[in-house]
C-alpha positions in Angstrom: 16.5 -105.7 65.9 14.1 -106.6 68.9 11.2 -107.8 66.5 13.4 -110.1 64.8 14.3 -112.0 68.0 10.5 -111.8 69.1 9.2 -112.7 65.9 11.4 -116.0 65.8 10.5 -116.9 69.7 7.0 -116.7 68.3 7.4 -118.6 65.3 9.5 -121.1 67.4 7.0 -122.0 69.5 4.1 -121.6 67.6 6.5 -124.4 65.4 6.4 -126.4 68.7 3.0 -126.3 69.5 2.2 -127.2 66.0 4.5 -130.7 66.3 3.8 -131.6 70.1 0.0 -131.9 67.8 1.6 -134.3 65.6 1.3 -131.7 62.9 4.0 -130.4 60.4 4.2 -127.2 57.9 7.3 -126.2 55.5 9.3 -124.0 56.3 8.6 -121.9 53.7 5.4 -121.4 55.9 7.3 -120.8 58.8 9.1 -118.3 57.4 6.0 -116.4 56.2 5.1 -116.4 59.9 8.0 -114.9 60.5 7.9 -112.0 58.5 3.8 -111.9 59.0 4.7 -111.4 62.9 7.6 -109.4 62.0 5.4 -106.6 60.2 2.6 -106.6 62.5 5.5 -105.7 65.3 6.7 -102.9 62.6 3.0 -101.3 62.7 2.7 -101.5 66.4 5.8 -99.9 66.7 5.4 -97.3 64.4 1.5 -96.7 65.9 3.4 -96.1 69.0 5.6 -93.8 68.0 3.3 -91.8 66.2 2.0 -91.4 69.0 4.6 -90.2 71.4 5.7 -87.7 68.4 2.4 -85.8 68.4 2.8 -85.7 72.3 5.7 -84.0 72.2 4.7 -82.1 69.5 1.6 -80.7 72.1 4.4 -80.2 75.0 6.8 -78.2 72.3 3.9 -75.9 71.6 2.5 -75.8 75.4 6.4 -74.7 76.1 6.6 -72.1 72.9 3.0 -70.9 74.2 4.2 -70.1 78.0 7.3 -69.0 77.1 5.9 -66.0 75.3 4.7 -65.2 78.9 8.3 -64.5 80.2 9.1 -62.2 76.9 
C-alpha cells in the first residue's frame, strides 16, 4: 500500500531531523509514528472517497432523471 511507503518516508525523516538535533527516541516511538501517520492517511483517504461516492451517486441520479426524458 501507498500509505505504508509514505508513512515510513515520513517517519524516516522526521527520525533524521530528530538526530541531525542530537536527539534520539526508541523505536517503539517510531513505530507509533508510523502507524499514527499511517491512520491519519487511512481517514484522508477514506474522506476522499466518500466523497467522490456521493458524486457519483448525484451524476447516477442526474443520468436516471434525464433518461426518463427519452422514455
Amino acid at each position: 500500500m501507498q500509505q505504508n511507503k509514505h508513512a515510513e518516508a515520513m517517519v524516516t525523516r522526521f527520525r533524521e531531523l530528530v538526530e541531525d538535533a542530537g536527539d534520539s527516541l526508541s523505536v517503539n516511538h517510531y513505530n507509533e509514528l508510523k502507524l499514527i501517520i499511517e491512520a491519519g492517511l487511512d481517514t484522508a483517504l477514506l474522506e476522499a472517497m466518500e466523497k467522490v461516492a456521493l458524486q457519483l451517486d448525484d451524476v447516477s441520479h442526474d443520468i436516471r432523471h434525464n433518461a426518463s426524458f427519452f422514455d
